[in-house]
N, C-alpha and C positions, 0 to 999 in steps of 0.2 A: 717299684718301692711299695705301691699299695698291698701286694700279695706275698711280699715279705714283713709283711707288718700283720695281714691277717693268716700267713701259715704259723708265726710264732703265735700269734695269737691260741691259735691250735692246737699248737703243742704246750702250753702252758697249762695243763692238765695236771692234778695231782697223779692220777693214773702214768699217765705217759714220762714224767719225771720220774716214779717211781722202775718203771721198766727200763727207763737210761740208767738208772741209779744200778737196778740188779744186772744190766750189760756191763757197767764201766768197773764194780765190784769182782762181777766171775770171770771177766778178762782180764783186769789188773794182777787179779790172786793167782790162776792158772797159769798164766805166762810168765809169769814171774818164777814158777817152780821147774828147773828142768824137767826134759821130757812131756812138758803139757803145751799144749799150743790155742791158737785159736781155732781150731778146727775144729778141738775136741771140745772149747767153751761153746760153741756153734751147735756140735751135736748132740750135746745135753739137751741146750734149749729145743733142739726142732718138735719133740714129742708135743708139747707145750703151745707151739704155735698154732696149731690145729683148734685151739682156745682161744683164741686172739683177732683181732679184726687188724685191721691194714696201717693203722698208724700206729698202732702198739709193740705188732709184730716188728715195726721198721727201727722204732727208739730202743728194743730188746737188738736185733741184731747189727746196725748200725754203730750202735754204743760199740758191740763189744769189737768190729771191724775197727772201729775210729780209736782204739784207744790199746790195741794190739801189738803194735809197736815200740808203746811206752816204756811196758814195763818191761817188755821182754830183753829189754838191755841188763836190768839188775841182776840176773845169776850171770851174766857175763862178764859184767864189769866187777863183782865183788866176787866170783869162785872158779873165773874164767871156765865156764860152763855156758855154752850158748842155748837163751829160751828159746831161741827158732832158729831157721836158716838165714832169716835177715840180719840175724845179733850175730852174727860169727866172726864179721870181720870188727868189730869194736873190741871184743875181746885183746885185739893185739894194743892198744894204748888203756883201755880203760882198765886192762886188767893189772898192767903196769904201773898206773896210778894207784888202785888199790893196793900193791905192793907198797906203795913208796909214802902210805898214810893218808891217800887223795881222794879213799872212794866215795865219800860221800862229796866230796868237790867233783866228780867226773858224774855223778849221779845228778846232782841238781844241774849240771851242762845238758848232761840228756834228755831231763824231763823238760828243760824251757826249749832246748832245740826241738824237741819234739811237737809239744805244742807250735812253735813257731810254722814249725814244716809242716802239721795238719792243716792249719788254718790257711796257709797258704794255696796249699792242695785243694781242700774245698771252696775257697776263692774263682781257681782255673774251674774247676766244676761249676760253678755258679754261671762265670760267664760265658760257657759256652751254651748254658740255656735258649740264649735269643738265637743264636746260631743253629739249634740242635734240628730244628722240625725241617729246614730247607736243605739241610745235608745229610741226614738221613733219607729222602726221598731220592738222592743220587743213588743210592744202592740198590740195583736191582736184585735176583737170585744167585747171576753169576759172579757177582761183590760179596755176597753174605757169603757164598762159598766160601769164595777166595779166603775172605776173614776166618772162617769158620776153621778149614783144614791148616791156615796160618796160625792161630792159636794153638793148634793139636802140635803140629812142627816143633814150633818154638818152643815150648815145653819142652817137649820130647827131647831137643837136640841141646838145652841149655840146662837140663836137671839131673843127666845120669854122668857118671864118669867117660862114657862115653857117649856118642851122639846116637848111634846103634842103640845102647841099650833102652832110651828115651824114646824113642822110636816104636820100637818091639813093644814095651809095654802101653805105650799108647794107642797101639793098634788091637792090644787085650783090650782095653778099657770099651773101644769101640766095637768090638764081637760081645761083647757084654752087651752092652745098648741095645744088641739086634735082638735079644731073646724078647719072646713075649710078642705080640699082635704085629703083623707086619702093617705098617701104618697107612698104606699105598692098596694092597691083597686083600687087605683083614685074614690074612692065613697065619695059622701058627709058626713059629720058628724055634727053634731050636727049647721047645719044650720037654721032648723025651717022655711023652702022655703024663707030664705033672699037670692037673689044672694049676695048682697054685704060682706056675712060671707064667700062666698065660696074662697075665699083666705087668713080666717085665720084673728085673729086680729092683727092692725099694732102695731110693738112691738114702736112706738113714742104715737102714742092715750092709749095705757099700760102706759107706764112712765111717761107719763104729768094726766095721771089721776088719775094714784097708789100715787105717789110720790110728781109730783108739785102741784096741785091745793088742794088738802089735807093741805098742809102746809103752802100756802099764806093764805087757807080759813082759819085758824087758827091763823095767826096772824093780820087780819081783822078784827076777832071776838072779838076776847082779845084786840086789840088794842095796841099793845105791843111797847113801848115807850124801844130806846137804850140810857142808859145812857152815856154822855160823862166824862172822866177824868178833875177834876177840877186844874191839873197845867198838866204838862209836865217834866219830871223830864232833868237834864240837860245831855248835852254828856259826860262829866265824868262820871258822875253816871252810862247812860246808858252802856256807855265802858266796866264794868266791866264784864257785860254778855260775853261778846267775850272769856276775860281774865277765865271766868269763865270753860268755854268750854275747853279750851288747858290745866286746871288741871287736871279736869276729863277724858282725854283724854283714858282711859284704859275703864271705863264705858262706854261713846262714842260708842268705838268699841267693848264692849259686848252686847250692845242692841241693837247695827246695826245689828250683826249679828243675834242675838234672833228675831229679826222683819223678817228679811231675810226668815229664816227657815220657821216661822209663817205663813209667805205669800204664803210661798209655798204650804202649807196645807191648800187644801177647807174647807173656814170655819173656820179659828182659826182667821185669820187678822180681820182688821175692828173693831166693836166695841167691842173687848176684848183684841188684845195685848198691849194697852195701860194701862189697869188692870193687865198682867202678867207682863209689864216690872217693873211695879210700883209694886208688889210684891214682886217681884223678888230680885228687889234694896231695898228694905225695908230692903231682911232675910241679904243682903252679904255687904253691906256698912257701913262702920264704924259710930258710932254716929246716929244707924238707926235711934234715938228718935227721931232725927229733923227729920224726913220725915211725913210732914204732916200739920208742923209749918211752910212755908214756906223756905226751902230748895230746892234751886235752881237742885241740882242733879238729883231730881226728875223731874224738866225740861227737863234737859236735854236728861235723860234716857228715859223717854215718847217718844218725838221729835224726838229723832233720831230712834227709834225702828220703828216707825207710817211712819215714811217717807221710810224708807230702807223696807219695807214691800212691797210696792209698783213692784221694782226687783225683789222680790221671787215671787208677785203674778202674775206677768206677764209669768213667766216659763210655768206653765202649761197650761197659757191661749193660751200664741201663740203654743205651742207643739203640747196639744191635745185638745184647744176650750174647754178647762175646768173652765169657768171661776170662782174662790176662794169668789166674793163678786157681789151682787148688780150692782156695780159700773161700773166693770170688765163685768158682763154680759151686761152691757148698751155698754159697748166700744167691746164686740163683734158680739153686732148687728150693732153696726157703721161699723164695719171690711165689711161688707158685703154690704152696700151703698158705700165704695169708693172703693171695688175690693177686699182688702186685705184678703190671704185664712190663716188659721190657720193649722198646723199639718207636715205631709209628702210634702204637694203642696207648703207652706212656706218655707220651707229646701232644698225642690230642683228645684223650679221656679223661687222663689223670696227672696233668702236668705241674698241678701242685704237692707231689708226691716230691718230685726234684728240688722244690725246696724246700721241704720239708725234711730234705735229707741234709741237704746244705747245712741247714740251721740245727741239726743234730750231730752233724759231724764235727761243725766248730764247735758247739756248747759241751761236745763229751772230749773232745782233744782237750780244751779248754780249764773244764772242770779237772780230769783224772790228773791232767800235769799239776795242778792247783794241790790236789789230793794228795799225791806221790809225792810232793816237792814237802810237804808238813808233816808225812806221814813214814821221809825214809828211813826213821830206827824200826820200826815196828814192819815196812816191808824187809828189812834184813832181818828181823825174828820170824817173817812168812817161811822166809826159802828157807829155815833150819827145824820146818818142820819133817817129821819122819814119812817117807812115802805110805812107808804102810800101813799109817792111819788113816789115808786117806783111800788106798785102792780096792778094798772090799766097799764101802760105799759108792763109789765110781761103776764099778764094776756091779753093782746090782741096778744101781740107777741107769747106766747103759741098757742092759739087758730087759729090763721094766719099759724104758721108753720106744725099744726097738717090735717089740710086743704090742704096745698100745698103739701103734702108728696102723697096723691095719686087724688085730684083735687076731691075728695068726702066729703061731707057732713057728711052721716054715721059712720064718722070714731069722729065725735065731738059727733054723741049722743055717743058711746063705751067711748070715754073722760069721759064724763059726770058721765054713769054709775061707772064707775071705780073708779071714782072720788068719789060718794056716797059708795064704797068700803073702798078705800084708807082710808076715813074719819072717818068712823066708824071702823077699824080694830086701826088707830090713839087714838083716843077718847079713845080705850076700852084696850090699851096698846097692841096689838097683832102685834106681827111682820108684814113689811111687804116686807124686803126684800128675804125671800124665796117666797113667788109668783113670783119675776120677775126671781129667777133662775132658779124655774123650770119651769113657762114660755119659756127662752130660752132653759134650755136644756134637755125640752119633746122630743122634735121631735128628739135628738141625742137620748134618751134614746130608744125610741120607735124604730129607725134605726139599732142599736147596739144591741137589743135586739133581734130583727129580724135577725140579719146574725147569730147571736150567738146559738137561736135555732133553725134553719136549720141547723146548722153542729153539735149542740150537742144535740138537743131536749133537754128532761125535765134531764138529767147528765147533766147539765149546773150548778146545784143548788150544787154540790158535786165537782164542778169546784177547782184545786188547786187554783187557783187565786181568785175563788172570797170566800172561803173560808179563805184564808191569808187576804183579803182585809177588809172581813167585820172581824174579828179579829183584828184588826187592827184601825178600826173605831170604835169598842168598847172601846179599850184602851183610841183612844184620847178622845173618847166623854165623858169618867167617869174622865181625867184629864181637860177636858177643865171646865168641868160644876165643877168641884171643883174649878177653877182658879176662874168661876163665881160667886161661894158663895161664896170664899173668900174675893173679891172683892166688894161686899157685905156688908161686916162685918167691911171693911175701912173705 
């Protein structure tokens, strides 16, 4: 109790409130606008971080991680447009409430479910603190393996239309990795006598050109016009969403927990537990018929599962730099521009970094539902703004910060390219967040793989662990990819 009284104490900084404040804002505002995400509020900030020391860096990216969620149900629920991959399946009730005069009732359900399921989420994170130092030392080389290439898999098999194509690009992201200083040789790799390759591509010139420039050039192209809501419904009306929340309160806390778990598993969160919770609620909730018809519960259960997901997926990520999503692996390449280490070095260097996240992730879920809940006429005046006031600023500010990150030119042509990647793997429906996972977590695989045959040579493959592990990865991947075709079929 004592070090949860002096990390808030810590963070009661005007500084550090203010950096929650500018996360919980350019995530609220972005994700709220189709076609922007958290990734791309993520990669704005990184130029920036390079200025920032270790608790500042964590209330900026943090925030915008913990409150990601939220918003990104409002173009779904009010224009049946989904903010991300997790908001897709709410579209099917919340949008049909909007129809039926309810969006601002289906709105105030989502931001209290939401809050309710982050806070929940960062709870299970809390407590597995006292647990965390004795079970991470279970993991040897050939466990972090195991984890490591589990995470690439799972992505890979649960994010493309097929399982093939999640795969294929996952194993791109990972020949990526390889370019730049072989880490074991110190010999060049796959430079083609560029010095400027020989450090590896920068994982911000990756992200702004896999992820942002792909998606603004897309809504450039189309032109894509945000419808605004033609009244506002009143605060009675809206009230009931609150009231709505405290009947369900037993669903609530069964999909906080189903998101929880999910999160915790590389590769199940993100854009499917929104399909499993809505499932799930479909087989066990009375009167399933209305789900589908605009049945609030299905808000709710979505909302709260999609946010509390967030505290499962961080477990692995700080433990063992396993990151579960995309997102997660963007926020573990930031870990490493403000200092922050992930695994054994976090548990016994810097152990109050983890609650310090604790206490950022409830106070920003906490605050932005508070926010959003007073503020939804005026987020439905967000989403009707015009993209194209806002994409040439984006688009130089991208390019500006892709620049300042190592004071090189060569890092905008790799944008570039990447960009003519991202766009075409877009266009042609191909995933594309396995390239940035295994992007980031090549060089742990390639490291882990290395200790692991040195002490076990080629008996590494007859390993009991990685025999339990990949067993294990077959179960969920024939359950998840069934959650997928079911989800399908809705």
């Amino acid at each position: 109790m004592e070090i949860l009284i002096s990390t808030l104490s810590a963070l009661a900084t005007p500084t550090n409130f203010f950096y929650m404040f500018v996360g919980i804002a350019l995530s609220s505002t972005l994700v709220a606008l189709p076609g922007f995400n958290t990734k791309m509020a993520m990669t704005i900030c990184m130029p920036f971080l390079f200025y920032m020391d270790s608790v500042s860096g964590l209330c900026l990216l943090i925030s915008i991680l913990a409150v990601s969620n939220t918003a990104n149900s409002v173009p779904s629920i009010l224009f049946a447009i989904p903010g991300a991959s997790s908001s897709q399946a709410v579209i099917i009730d919340g949008y049909q409430m909007s129809r039926k005069g309810q969006g601002g009732r289906a709105l105030i359900a989502s931001f209290v479910a939401s809050a309710a399921g982050g806070i929940l989420g960062s709870a299970v994170l809390f407590s597995f603190i006292p647990f965390a130092h004795n079970m991470i030392l279970w993991f040897g080389p050939v466990e972090l393996l195991c984890l490591t290439v589990a995470g690439i898999l799972m992505i890979g098999v649960l994010s493309g239309s097929t399982p093939l194509d999640g795969i294929i690009v996952g194993l791109l992201g990972i020949m990526a990795s390889f370019i730049g200083m072989d880490m074991i040789t110190a010999e060049p790799r796959y430079v083609f006598d560029t010095p400027e390759l020989m450090d590896g591509l920068g994982i911000v010139a990756v992200v702004v050109g896999l992820y942002a420039l792909p998606e603004l050039s897309t809504l450039y192209i189309s032109n894509t016009s945000i419808n605004k809501l033609s009244n506002i419904e009143s605060i009675k009306q809206m009230s009931k969403g609150f009231f709505d929340v405290c009947k369900n309160k037993i669903l609530l806390l069964y999909n906080s927990l189903l998101g929880t778990i999910c999160g915790f598993i590389p590769g199940i969160g993100g854009g499917i537990i929104d399909w499993v919770s809505l499932a799930l609620t479909k087989q066990f909730v009375r009167d399933s018929a209305l789900i589908g018809k605009g049945d609030v519960r299905s808000v709710i259960a979505i909302d709260s599962a999609t946010n509390a997901k967030e505290g499962g997926a961080l477990i692995p990520t700080l433990l063992f730099g396993i990151p579960g999503t995309s997102t997660l692996a963007l926020l573990l390449a930031s870990f490493d521009i403000i200092q922050v280490p992930t695994g054994i070095d976090l548990l016994t260097h810097k152990d109050h970094l983890i609650y310090l996240i604790f206490w950022i992730l409830t106070i920003s879920t906490l605050a932005t539902s508070i926010i959003c809940i007073l503020a939804t006429p005026l987020l439905i005046r967000i989403t009707a703004i015009k993209t194209g006031m806002l994409l040439p600023h984006l688009i130089v500010l991208l390019c500006v910060g892709v620049f300042l990150v190592s004071n090189n030119f060569f890092n905008l042509w790799i944008m570039l390219g990447l960009s003519i990647l991202g766009y075409w793997l877009k266009q042609h429906n191909w995933p594309r967040a396995p390239f940035l996972i295994g992007f980031v977590l090549g060089p742990a695989c390639e490291q882990y793989f290395g200790t692991a045959y040195q002490i076990h040579g080629w008996s590494l493959a007859t390993h009991p662990s990685v025999v339990l592990c990949f067993s294990a990865l077959l179960l969920i991947f024939f359950i998840g990819y069934g959650f997928k075709k079911h989800a399908k079929s809705l």
